[in-house]
N, C-alpha and C positions, 0 to 999 in steps of 0.2 A: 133710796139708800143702796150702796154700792156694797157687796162685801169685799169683804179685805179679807185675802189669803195670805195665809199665814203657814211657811213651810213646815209641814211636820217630819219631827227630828226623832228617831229613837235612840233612847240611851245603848250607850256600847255596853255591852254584858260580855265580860270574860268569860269561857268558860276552860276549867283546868280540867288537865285530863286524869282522868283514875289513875290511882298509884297501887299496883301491885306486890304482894311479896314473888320472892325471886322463884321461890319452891313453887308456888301458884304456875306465875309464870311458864316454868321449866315442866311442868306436869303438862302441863296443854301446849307446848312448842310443837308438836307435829300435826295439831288441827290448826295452831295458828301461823308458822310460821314454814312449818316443811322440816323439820330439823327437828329431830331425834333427842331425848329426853336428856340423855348424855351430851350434847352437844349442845345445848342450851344450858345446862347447870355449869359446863367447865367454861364456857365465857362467863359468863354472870359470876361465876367465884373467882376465876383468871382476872378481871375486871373489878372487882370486891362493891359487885352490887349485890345487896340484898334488898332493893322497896327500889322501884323504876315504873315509867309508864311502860304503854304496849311499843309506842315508835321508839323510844328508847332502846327495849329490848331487840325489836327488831333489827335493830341497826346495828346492837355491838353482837349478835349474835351471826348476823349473814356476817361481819367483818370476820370473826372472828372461825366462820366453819369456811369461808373464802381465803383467810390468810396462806402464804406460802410458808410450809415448815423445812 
């Protein structure tokens, strides 16, 4: 008797990422991000986020302390 292989397949599992409040966020932006508690709250309010992921914040928040004034 031969076995017969049978490829195995694992289900795809999403996985989403944490959703934070903004205040959360902006409280820990200089352990997490480099960027200064005010600098992190005036994107995220300039932007009218309040509940975002981590890369999220990330992103509008370098765009935003990198923008030309």
């Amino acid at each position: 008797m031969a076995k017969e292989s049978t490829p195995k397949t694992t289900p795809t599992v999403s996985v989403e990422e944490p959703i934070y409040e903004a205040t959360e966020i902006a409280a820990n932006a200089p352990s997490l991000f480099g960027h200064s508690v005010d600098i992190a709250t005036a994107a995220l309010d300039y932007n009218h986020i309040t509940k975002c992921t981590l890369n999220k914040a990330k992103q509008v928040i370098k765009e935003f302390a990198e923008r030309k004034v």
